[in-house]
N, C-alpha and C positions, 0 to 999 in steps of 0.2 A: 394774455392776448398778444398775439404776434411776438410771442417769445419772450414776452415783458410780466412782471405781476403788476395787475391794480389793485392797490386794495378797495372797497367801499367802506365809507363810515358816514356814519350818521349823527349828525353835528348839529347845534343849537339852533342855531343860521347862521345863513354863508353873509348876506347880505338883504337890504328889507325887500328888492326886486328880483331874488333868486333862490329860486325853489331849488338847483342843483347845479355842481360845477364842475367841471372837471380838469387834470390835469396829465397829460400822458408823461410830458417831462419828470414829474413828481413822483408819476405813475399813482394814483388816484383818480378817485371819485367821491366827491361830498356829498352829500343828499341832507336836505333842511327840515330836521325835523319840525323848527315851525317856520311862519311865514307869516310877516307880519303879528306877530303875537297870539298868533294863534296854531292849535297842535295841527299837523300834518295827518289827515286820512290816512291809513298806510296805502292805499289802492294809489291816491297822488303817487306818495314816495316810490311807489312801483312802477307807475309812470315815468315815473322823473329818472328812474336809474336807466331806464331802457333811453331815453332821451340822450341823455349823460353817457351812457356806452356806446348809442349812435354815436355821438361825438366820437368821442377816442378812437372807437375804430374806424371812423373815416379820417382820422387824424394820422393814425398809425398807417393807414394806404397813403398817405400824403394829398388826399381831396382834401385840401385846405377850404374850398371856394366852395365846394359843397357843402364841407361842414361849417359854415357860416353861413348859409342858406336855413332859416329857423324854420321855416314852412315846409322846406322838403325833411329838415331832423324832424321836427315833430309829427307829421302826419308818418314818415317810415318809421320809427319808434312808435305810434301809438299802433300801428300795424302790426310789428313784431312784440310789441306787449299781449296783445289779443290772441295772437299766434299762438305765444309761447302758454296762455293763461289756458287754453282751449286743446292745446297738443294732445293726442292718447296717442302712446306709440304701444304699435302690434307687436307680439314677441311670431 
């Protein structure tokens, strides 16, 4: 992304109030497989990665202020979750 690799990994948990994290510096993305002590939906976890990629990439444009806006990442991430879950591309 923007000439960078992230990896994604899927980790025990990040923390008990975080379903996913991310780090562009690190270049990463964590995603929690549980939460609170309990297993992660994967539908959540696919959520949570489009959330988490929102992040970075408005990290990576340097919208720092946007991307600490959680209401605009999360409602744009659950949009391009849908997008992308729903896509049929025509040949």
């Amino acid at each position: 992304m923007g000439g960078q690799e992230i990896n994604v990994n899927i980790v025990n948990r990040i923390q008990e109030d975080k379903l996913g994290e991310c780090c562009v510096a690190e270049g990463r993305i964590d995603i929690a497989d549980t939460f609170y002590e309990k297993k992660q939906a994967e539908s959540v976890k696919v959520n949570t990665f489009y959330h988490e990629l929102t992040h970075a990439i408005l990290d990576t444009m340097g919208e720092y202020n946007l991307s600490k806006n959680e209401k605009f990442v999360s409602c744009f991430a659950s949009f391009l979750c849908e997008a992308m879950q729903n896509a049929h591309f025509v040949k």
